[in-house]
VOPAZA-459893 format. One line per field, with one value per residue (C-alpha): residue in one letter; x negated, y negated, z. Coordinates in steps of 0.02 Angstrom, whole numbers. Each point is the difference from the previous one (the first is absolute). Layout:
N
res: (A / ...)
x: (X / ...)
y: (Y / ...)
z: (Z / ...)
This chain:
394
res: (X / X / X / X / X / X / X / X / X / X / X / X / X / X / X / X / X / X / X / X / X / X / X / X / X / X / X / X / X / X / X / X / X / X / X / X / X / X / X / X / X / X / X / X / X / X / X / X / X / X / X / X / X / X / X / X / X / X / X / X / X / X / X / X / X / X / X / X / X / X / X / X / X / X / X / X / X / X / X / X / X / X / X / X / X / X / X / X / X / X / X / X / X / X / X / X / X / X / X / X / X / X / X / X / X / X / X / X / X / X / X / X / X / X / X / X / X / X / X / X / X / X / X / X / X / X / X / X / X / X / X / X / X / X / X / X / X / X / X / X / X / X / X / X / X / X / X / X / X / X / X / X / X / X / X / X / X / X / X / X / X / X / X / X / X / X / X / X / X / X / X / X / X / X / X / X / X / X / X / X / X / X / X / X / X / X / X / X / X / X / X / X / X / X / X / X / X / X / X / X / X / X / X / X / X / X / X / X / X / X / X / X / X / X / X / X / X / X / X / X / X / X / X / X / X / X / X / X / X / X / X / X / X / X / X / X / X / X / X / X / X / X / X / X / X / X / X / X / X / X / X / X / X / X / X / X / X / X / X / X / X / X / X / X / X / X / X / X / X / X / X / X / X / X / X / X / X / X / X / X / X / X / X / X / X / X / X / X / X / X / X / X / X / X / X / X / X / X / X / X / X / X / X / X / X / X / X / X / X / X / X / X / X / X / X / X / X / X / X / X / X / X / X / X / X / X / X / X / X / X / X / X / X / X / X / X / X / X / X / X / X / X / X / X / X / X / X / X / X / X / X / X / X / X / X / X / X / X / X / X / X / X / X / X / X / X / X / X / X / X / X / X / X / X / X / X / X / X / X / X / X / X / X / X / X / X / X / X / X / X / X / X / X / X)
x: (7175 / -22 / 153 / 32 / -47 / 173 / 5 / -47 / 134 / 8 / 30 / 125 / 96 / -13 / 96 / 120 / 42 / 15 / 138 / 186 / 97 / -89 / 67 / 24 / -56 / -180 / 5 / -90 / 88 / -130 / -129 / 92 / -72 / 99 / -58 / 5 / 43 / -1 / -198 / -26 / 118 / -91 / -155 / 47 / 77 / -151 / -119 / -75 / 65 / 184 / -49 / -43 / 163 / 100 / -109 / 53 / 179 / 16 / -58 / 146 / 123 / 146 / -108 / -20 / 202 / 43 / -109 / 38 / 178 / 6 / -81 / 112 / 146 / -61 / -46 / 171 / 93 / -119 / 45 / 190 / 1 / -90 / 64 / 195 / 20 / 146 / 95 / 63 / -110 / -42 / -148 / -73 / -35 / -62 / -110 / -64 / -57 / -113 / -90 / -17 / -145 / -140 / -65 / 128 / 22 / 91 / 172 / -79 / -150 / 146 / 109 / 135 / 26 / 116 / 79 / 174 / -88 / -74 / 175 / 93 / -137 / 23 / 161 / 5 / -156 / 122 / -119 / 134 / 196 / -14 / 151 / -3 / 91 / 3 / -144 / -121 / -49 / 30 / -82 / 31 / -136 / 45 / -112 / 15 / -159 / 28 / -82 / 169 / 118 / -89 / 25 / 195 / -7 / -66 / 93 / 166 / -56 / -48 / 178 / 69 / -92 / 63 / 190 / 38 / 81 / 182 / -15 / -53 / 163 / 132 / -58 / 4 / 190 / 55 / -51 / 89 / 150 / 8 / -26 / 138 / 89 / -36 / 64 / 148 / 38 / -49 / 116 / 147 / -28 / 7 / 175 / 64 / 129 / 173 / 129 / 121 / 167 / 132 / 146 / 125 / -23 / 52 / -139 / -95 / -204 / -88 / -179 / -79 / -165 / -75 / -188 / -116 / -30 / -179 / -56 / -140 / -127 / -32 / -147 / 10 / -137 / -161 / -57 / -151 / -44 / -169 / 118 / 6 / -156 / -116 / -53 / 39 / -180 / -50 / 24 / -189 / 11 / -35 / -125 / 42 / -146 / -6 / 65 / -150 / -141 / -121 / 21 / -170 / -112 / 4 / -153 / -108 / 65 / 178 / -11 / -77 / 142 / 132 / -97 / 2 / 175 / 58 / -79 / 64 / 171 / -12 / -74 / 137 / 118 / -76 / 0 / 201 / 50 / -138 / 79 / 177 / -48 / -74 / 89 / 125 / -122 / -66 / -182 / -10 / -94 / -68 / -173 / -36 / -64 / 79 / -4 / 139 / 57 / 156 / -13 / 133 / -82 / -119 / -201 / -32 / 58 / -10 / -120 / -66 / -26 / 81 / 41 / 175 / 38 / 184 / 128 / 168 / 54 / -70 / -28 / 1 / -151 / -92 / -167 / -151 / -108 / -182 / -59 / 120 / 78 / 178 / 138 / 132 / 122 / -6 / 104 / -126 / 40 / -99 / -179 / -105 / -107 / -197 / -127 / -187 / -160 / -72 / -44 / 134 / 147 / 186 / 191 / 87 / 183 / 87 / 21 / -39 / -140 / 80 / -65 / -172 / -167 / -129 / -187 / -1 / -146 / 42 / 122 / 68 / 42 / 62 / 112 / 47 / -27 / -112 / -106 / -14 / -51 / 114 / -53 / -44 / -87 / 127 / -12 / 147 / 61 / 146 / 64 / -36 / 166 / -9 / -152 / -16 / -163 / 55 / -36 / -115 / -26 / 188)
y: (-1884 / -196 / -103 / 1 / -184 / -127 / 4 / 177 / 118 / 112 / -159 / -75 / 191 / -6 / -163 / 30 / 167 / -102 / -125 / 9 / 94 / 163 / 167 / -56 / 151 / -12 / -183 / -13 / -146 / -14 / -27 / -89 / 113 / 77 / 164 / 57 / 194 / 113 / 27 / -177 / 5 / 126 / -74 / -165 / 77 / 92 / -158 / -70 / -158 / 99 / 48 / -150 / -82 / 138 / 4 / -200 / 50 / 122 / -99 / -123 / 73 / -106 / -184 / 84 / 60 / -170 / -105 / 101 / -10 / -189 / -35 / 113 / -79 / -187 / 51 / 68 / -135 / -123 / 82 / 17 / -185 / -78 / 119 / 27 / -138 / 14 / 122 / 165 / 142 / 171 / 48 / 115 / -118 / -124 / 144 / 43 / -178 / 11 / 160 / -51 / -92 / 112 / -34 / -9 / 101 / 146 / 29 / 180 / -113 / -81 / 30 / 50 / 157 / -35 / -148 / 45 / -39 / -162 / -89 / 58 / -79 / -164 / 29 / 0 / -139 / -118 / 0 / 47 / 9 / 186 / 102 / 197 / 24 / 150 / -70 / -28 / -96 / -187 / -144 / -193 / -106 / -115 / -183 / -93 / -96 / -192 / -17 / 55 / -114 / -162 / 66 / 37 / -179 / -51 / 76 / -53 / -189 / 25 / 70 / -170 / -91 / 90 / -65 / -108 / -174 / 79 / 106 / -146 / -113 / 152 / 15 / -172 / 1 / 146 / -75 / -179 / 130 / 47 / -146 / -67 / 138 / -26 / -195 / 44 / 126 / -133 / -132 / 124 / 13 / -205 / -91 / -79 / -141 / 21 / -103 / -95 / 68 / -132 / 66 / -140 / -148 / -134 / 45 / -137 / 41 / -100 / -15 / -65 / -50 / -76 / -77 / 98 / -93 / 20 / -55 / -123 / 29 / -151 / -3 / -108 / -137 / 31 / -119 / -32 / -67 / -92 / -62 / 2 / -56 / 103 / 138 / -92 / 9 / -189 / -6 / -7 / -119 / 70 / -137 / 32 / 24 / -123 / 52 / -65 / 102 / 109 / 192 / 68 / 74 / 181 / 97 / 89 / 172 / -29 / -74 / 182 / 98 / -92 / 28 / 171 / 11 / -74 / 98 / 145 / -64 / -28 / 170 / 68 / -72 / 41 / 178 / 3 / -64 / 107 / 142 / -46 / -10 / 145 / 112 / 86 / -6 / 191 / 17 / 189 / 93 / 159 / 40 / -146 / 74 / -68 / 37 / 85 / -112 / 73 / 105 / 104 / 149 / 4 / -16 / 129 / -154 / -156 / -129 / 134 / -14 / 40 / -15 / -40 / 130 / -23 / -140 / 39 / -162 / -181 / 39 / 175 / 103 / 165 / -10 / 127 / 14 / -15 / 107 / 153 / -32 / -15 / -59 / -127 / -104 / -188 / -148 / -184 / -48 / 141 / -35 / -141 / -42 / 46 / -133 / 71 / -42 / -162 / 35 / 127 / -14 / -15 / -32 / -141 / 46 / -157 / -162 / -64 / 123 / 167 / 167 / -83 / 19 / -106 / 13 / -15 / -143 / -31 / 35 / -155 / 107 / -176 / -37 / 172 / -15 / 41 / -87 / 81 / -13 / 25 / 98 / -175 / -67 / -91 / -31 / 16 / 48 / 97 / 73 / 190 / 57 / -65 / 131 / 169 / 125 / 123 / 178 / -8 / 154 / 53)
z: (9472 / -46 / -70 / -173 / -57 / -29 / -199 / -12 / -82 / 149 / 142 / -150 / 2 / 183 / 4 / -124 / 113 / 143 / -68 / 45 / 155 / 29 / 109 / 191 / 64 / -45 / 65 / 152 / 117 / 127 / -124 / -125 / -124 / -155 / -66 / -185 / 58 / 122 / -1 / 31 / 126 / 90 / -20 / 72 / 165 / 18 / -19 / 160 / -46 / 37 / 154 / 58 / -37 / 83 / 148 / 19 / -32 / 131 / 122 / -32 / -117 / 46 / -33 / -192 / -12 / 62 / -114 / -154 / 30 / 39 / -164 / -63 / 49 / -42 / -196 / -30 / 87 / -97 / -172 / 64 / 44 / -131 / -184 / 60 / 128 / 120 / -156 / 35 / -94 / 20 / 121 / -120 / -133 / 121 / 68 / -185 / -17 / 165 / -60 / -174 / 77 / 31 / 147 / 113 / 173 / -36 / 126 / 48 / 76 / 110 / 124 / -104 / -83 / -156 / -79 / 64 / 182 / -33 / -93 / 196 / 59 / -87 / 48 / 180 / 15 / -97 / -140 / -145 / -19 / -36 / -62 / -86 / -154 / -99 / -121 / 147 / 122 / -29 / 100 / -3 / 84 / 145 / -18 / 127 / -31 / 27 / -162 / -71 / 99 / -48 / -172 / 12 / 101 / -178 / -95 / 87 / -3 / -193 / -24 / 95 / -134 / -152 / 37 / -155 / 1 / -48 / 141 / 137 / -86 / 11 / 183 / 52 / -98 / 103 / 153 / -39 / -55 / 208 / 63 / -85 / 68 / 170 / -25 / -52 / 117 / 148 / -109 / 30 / 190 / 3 / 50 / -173 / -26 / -23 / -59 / 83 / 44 / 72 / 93 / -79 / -119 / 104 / 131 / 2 / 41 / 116 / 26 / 159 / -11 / 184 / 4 / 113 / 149 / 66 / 177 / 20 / 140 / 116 / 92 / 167 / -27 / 117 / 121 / 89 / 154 / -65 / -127 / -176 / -64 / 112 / -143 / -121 / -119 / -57 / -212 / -55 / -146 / -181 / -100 / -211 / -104 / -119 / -171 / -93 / 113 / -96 / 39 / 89 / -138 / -23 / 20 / -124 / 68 / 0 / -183 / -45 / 102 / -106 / -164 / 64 / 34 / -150 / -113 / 70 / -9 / -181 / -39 / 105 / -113 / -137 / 14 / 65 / -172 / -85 / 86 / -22 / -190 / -33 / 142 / -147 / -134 / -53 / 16 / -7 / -157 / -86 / 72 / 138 / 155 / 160 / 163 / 140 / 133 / 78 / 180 / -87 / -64 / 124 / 48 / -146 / -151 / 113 / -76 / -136 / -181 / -163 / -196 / -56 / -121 / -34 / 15 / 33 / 24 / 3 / 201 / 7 / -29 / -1 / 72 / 22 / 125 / -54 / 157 / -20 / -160 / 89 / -110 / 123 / -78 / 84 / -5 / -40 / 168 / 79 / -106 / -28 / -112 / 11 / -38 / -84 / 46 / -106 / -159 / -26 / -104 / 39 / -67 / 24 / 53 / 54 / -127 / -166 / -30 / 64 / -83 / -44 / 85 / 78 / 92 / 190 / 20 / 204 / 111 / 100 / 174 / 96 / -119 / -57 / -186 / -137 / -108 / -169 / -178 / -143 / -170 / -85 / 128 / 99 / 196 / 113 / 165 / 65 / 176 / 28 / -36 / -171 / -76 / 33 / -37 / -142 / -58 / -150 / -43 / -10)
């Protein structure tokens, strides 16, 4: 009898039927094959296609048990793992989750016989923390995945970050609190002065005060027989250059090294008392997008991006990661500033024209600065730390 066609009521009623968890016992494992009733059911084990299957089962039934309860095992540690993580639940409901799905391998396909069997299996294979209560069978999953250390490594470094500025001060107080302690309980171990007790007042006190005498080496003068003047070196006589002799004329390359030399010297300079001047100076603002530079919290955040979306204080922020969307509060001295493409626009946060925006035109990358444009047309320069690329959209 030919297939009824896809949209045709019957195949629609047929699917409709079909939908949903059906009885297990006209389920045929083997096969893979779920059966409306028990006529079906009969049907299909009579089917050559059946006996096929079973003939290749009973040639090697253990290779099927074993694969069917391997994949077994792996989907409900995979649903165990990844809804209820490492908390404690009970296996039932973890077990009602894996056959809501409809085709999964059923547990009398598998080596075990009832649910009760597989949880002491878990068990003793160190799988689960398993315990009985009165209410069932609980299970708590074990992860030891190294996945999950890096992220309590995270986590722990993240927590590091989060002390605030009162906390770092009552610290460094409490420490200066013991070390004071510890002076003064070596001051009390030291000998201290005490006053002067005479025996009588006519006593008269003496003090004898003697110069140290120190002993002078003498060494015997040596003589020779070849006499005095036999090693003696001749004096080579020094001839003085004449005060008004011209110094020998430097050459072209040496002229260029100095050049060289000075101009690094004076940009040197330069940017020490640019950087003394603008070291305490708050650049830090709602929406700039910087970039991570501390080791601190790890390869995951090191030299990534992200938006400032909070200030908590002129140098404290809360920034989120544009890859994972990770919130991380940072102080300004862990970010830098992120400089555009040309032709892009950025903030200024440093000077006379902080919180307004100009148009990258080049990007100076020997002299680490920016050439830019201002909104009226103006050219100027400034270093890299002084402009930042900026969120338009928030």
């Amino acid at each position: 009898m030919p297939k009824h066609d896809f949209l045709t009521p019957k195949a629609i009623s047929n699917r409709i039927k079909s939908k949903g968890l059906q009885k297990l016992r006209w389920y045929c494992q083997m096969c893979q094959k779920q059966c409306r009733d028990e006529n079906g059911f009969k049907c299909h084990t009579m089917s050559e296609a059946h006996q096929r299957q079973m003939m290749l089962v009973g040639e090697n039934p253990g290779k099927y048990l074993g694969g069917f309860s391997s994949e077994f095992l792996r989907d409900f540690l995979d649903i165990l793992k990844r809804r209820f993580g490492t908390k404690r639940v009970r296996a039932n409901q973890v077990y009602q989750e894996y056959i809501a799905f409809k085709e999964h391998i059923h547990m009398n396909a598998t080596k075990w016989s009832s649910l009760t069997g597989f949880v002491n299996f878990l068990g003793r294979e160190g799988f689960c923390h398993v315990d009985e209560t009165p209410k069932g069978w609980f299970i708590q999953y074990i992860d030891r995945d190294t996945e999950a250390a890096r992220k309590a490594e995270a986590m722990k470094a993240k927590h590091k970050m989060d002390l605030t500025d009162e906390e770092r001060n009552n610290r460094f107080i409490q420490r200066q609190m013991e070390l004071d302690a510890q002076a003064a309980a070596n001051d009390d171990n030291k000998p201290k002065p005490t006053e002067l007790v005479r025996q009588s007042e006519e006593e008269k006190i003496t003090l004898s005060l003697q110069p140290v005498q120190t002993k002078k080496l003498v060494v015997p003068p040596t003589t020779s027989a070849l006499g005095d003047s036999a090693f003696k070196i001749p004096a080579i006589p020094t001839v003085a250059k004449p005060r008004n002799e011209k110094s020998k004329p430097k050459s072209a390359l040496q002229e260029i090294m100095e050049e060289g030399l000075a101009s690094k010297k004076a940009k040197l300079s330069h940017e020490v008392v640019k950087k003394e001047e603008c070291d305490d100076e708050p650049w830090l603002m709602e929406n700039l997008i910087v970039k991570v530079i501390t080791k601190r919290l790890g390869d995951r955040f090191y030299k990534k991006k992200g938006v400032v979306t909070e200030l908590l204080t002129p140098y404290v922020c809360i920034v989120e990661m544009l890859e994972d969307g990770t919130k991380i509060k940072l102080d300004s001295i862990h970010v830098e500033t992120v400089i555009p493409n040309p032709g892009k626009d950025v903030m200024i946060v440093k000077g006379d024209r902080r919180c307004s925006t100009a148009t990258v035109e080049s990007i100076e990358v020997d002299k680490f600065r920016v050439s830019l444009t201002s909104r009226e047309g103006n050219a100027f320069s400034l270093p890299y730390e002084d402009v930042c690329k900026f969120d338009s959209i928030s």
